[in-house]
C-alpha positions as CSV (number, residue, x, y, z in Angstrom):
1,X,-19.5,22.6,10.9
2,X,-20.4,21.3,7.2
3,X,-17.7,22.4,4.8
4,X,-18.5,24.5,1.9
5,X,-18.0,23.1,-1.4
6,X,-15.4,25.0,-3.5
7,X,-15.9,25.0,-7.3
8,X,-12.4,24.5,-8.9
9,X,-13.5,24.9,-12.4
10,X,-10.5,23.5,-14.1
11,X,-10.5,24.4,-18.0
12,X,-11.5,21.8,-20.3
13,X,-8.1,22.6,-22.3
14,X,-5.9,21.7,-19.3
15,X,-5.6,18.5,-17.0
16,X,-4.8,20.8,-13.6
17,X,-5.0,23.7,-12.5
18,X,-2.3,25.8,-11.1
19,X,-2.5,29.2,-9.4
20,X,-1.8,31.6,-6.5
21,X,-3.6,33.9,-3.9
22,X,-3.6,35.9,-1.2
23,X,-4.6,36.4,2.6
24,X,-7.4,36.6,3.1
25,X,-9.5,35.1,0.2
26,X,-12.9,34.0,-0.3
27,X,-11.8,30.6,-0.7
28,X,-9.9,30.6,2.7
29,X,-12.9,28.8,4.7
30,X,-13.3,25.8,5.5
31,X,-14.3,23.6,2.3
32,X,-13.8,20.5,-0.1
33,X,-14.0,19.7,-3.3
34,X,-13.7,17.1,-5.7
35,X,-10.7,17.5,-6.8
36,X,-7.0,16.9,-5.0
37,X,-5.0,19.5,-4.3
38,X,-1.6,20.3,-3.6
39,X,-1.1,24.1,-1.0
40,X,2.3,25.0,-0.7
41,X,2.3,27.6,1.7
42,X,4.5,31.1,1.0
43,X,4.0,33.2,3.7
44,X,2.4,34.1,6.9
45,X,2.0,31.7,9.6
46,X,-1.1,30.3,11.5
47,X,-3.5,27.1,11.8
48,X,-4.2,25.0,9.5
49,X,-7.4,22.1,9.3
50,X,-7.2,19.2,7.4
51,X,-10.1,16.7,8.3
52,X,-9.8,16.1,12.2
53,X,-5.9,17.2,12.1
54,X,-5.1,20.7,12.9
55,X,-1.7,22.0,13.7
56,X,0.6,25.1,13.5
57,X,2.3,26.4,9.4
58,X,5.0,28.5,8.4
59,X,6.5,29.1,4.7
60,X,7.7,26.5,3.0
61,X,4.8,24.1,3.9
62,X,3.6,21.5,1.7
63,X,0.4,19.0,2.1
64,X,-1.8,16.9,-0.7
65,X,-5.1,16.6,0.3
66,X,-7.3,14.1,-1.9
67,X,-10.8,14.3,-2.7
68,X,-13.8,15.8,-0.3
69,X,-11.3,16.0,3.0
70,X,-12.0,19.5,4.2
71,X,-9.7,21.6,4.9
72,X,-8.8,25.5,5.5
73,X,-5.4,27.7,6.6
74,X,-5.9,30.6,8.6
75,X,-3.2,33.1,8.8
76,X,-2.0,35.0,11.8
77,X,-1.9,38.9,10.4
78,X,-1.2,41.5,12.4
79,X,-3.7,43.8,12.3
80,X,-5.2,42.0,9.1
81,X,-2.7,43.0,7.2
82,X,-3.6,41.6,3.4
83,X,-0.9,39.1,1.8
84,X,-0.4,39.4,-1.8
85,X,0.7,36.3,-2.2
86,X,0.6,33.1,0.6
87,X,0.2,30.1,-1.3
88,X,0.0,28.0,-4.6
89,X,-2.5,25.5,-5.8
90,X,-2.3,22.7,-7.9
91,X,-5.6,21.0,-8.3
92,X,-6.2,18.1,-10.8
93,X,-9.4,15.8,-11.5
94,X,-9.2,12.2,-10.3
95,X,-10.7,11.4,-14.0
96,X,-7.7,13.4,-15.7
97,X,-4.8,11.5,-13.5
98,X,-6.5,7.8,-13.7
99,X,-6.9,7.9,-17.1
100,X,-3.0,8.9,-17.7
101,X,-2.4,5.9,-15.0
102,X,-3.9,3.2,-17.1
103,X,-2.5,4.6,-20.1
104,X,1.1,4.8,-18.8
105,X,1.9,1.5,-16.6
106,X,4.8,3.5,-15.5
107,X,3.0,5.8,-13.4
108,X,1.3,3.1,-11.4
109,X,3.2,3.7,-8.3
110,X,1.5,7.1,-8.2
111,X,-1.9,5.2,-7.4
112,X,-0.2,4.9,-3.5
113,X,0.1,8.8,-3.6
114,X,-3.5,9.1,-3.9
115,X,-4.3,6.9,-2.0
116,X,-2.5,8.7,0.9
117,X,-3.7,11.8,0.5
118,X,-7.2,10.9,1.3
119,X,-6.0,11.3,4.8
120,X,-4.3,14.6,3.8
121,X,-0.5,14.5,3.4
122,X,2.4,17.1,4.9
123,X,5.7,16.3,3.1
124,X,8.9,17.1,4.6
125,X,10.6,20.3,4.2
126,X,13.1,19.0,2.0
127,X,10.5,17.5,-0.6
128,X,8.6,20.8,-0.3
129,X,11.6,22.9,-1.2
130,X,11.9,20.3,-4.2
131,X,8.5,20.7,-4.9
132,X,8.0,24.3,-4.2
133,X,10.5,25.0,-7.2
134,X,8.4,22.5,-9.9
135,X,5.4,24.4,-8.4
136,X,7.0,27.8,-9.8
137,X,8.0,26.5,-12.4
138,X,4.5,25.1,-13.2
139,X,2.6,28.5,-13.1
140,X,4.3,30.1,-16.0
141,X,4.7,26.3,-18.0
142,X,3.1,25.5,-21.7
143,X,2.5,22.9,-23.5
144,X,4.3,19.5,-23.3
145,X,6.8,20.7,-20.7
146,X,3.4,21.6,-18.3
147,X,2.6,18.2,-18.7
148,X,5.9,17.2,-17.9
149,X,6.6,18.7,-15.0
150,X,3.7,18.1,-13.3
151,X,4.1,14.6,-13.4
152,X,7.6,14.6,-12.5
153,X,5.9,16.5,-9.3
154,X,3.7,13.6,-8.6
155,X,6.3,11.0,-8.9
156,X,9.1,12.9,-6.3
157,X,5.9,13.5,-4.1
158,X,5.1,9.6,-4.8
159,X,8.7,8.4,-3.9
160,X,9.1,10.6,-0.9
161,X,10.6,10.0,2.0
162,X,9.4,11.0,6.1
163,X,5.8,12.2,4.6
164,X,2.8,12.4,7.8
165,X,-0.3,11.3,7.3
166,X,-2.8,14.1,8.9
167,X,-6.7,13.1,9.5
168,X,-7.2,10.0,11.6
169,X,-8.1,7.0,9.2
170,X,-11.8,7.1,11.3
171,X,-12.6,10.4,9.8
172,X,-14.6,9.7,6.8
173,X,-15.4,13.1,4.1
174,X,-18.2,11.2,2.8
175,X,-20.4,10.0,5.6
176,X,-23.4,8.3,2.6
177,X,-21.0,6.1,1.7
178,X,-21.0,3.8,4.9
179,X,-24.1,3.5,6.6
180,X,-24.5,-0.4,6.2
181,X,-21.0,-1.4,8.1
182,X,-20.9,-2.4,11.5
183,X,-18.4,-0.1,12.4
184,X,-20.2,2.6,10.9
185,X,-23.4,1.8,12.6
186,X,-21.3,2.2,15.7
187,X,-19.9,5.5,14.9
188,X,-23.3,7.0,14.4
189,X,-24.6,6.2,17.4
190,X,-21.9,7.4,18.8
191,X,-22.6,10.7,16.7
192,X,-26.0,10.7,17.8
193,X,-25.6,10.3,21.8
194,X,-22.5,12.3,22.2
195,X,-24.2,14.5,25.0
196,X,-25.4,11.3,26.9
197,X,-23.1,9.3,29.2
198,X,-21.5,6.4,27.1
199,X,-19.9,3.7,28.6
200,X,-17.8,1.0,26.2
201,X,-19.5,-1.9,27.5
202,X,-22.9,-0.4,26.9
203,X,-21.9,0.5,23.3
204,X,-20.4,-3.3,22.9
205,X,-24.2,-4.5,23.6
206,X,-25.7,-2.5,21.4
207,X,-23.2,-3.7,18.5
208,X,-23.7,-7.4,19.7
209,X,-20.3,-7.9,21.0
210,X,-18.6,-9.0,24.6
211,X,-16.8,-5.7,25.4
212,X,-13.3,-7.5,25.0
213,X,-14.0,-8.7,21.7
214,X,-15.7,-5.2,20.8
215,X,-12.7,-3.1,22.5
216,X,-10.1,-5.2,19.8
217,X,-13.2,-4.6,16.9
218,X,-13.0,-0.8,17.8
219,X,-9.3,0.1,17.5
220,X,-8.6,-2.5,14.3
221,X,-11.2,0.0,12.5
222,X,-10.2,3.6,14.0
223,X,-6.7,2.7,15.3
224,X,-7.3,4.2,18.5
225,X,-9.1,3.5,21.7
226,X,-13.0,3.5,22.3
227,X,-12.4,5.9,24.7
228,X,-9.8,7.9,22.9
229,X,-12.3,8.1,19.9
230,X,-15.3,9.6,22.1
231,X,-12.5,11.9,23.4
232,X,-11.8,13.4,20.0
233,X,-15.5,13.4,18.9
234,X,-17.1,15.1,21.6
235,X,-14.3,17.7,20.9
236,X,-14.4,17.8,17.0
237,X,-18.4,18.6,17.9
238,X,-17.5,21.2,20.5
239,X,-16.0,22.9,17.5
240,X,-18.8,23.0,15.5
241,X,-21.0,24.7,18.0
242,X,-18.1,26.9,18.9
243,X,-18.3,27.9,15.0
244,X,-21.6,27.8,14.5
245,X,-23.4,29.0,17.5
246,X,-23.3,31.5,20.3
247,X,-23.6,29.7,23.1
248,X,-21.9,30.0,26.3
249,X,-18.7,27.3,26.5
250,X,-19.9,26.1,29.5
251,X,-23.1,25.1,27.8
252,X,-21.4,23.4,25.2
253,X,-19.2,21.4,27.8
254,X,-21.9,19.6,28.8
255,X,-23.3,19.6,25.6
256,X,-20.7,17.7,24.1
257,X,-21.0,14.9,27.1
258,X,-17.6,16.4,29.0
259,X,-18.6,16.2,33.0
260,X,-16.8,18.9,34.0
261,X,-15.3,22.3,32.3
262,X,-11.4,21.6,33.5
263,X,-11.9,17.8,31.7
264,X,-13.5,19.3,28.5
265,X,-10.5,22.8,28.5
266,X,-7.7,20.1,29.0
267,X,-9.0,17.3,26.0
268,X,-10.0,20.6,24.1
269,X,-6.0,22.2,24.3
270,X,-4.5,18.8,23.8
271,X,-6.2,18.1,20.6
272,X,-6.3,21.5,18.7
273,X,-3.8,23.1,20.5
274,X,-5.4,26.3,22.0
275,X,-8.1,26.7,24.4
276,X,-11.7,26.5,23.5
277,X,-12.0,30.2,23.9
278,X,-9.1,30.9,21.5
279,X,-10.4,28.3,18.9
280,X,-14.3,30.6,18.6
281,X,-12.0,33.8,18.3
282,X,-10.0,32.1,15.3
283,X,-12.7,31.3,13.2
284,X,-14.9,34.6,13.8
285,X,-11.6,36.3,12.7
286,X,-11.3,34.4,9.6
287,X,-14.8,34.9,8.6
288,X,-14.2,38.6,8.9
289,X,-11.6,38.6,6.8
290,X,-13.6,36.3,4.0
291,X,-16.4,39.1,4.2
292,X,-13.9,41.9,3.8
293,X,-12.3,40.1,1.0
């Protein structure tokens, strides 16, 4: 499923944005943007999406996601019961922050904090009570003491301790940006062929390698196994047509390159954590609730 691009519109007075909203909410989807963001959530619990991560939030949450890495929450309200409040933003321009970087040597360990959060970032629940408060603090702030604060915000998130990184480092936002590699070549033909049987040494011939040397090449670049990888793609595909079309799961099973429907239910529940089933009622429930919003 392709994200839908989110238009932040940060005013050309102010270096971030900072700002709350309810459940549900047009932009509760599945998107990107530009910009990174901090979401702490507030209330409600459910599943959140952050590149090819997805896992289970409650209040008090806290992830960074950095620029173009989709993402989306979706609550879990009884009987789509409307939240006032479940979260606040804090999005700021890469421009805005690299610019105070180079001016400010000082703030150069904040450069590793960005980095991070290209993968997406869930902080612990003692930096997100820290954080939570500064992010109060932040929505009412002026002046100087804005500025302030939100840079002593970045620097506890920058120093902080037992913070999980969330996408796999082979999930790329930005899919122009590297056709020419080798290992990129490799992942598109991978994308291509996902409903055709693919063995690893068949794949090692068609990138030139002997399928030792090409099994070592494979998990230095995603950090997992070839056939780990495959695993995770045919399922992060099942999920689009689960989205995005009606067809029968069984269809998309085979579809997707799985052999058999116990094989493809099992990879499905260990990766996002519910059935396939479950997943197509999840996202047909949030899109309700985006329309009725």
């Amino acid at each position: 499923m392709s994200p839908c691009l989110e238009l932040v519109g940060i005013q050309e007075q102010d270096s971030f944005k900072v700002w709350t909203h309810g459940y549900p909410y047009e932009t509760v989807r599945w998107h990107f943007h530009p910009e990174y963001e901090l979401n702490l959530i507030t209330d409600t619990c459910g599943r959140y999406f952050v590149g090819d991560h997805t896992g289970r939030f409650e209040p008090g949450q806290l992830c960074m996601m950095g620029p173009n890495l989709p993402h989306n929450w979706i609550s879990e309200v009884p009987d789509n019961r409307p939240v006032a409040q479940r979260c606040i933003v804090l999005q700021f321009s890469g421009r805005s922050i690299n610019r105070g970087i180079a001016a400010f040597p000082e703030l150069a360990h904040i450069e590793r904090l960005l980095a991070s959060s290209q993968r997406g970032i869930l902080f612990s629940a003692a930096v997100a009570r820290r954080a939570g408060a500064v992010m109060n603090q932040l929505l009412n702030a002026r002046g100087f003491q804005r500025v302030h604060q939100f840079l002593a915000l970045l620097d506890m998130l920058a120093t902080a301790q037992d913070s999980t990184l969330l996408a796999t480092p082979a999930f790329r936002p930005d899919p122009e940006g590297y056709q020419s590699s080798t290992i990129n070549q490799v992942l598109t033909y991978l994308a291509e062929r996902l409903g055709d049987r693919l063995r690893e040494a068949d794949v090692a011939r068609y990138a030139g390698m002997e399928p030792s040397a090409f099994s070592r090449f494979f998990r230095r670049h995603t950090d997992v196994p070839f056939v780990q990888y495959l695993g995770r793609l045919r399922v992060n595909r099942a999920c689009e047509l689960l989205i995005n079309s009606d067809k029968p799961i069984t269809e998309i099973c085979y579809a997707c390159g799985f052999n058999n429907v116990s094989n493809f239910n099992r990879q499905f529940l260990a990766l996002k954590g519910m059935p396939p089933s479950q997943f197509r009622r999840y996202h047909r429930l949030n899109d309700l609730c985006a329309v009725a919003a």
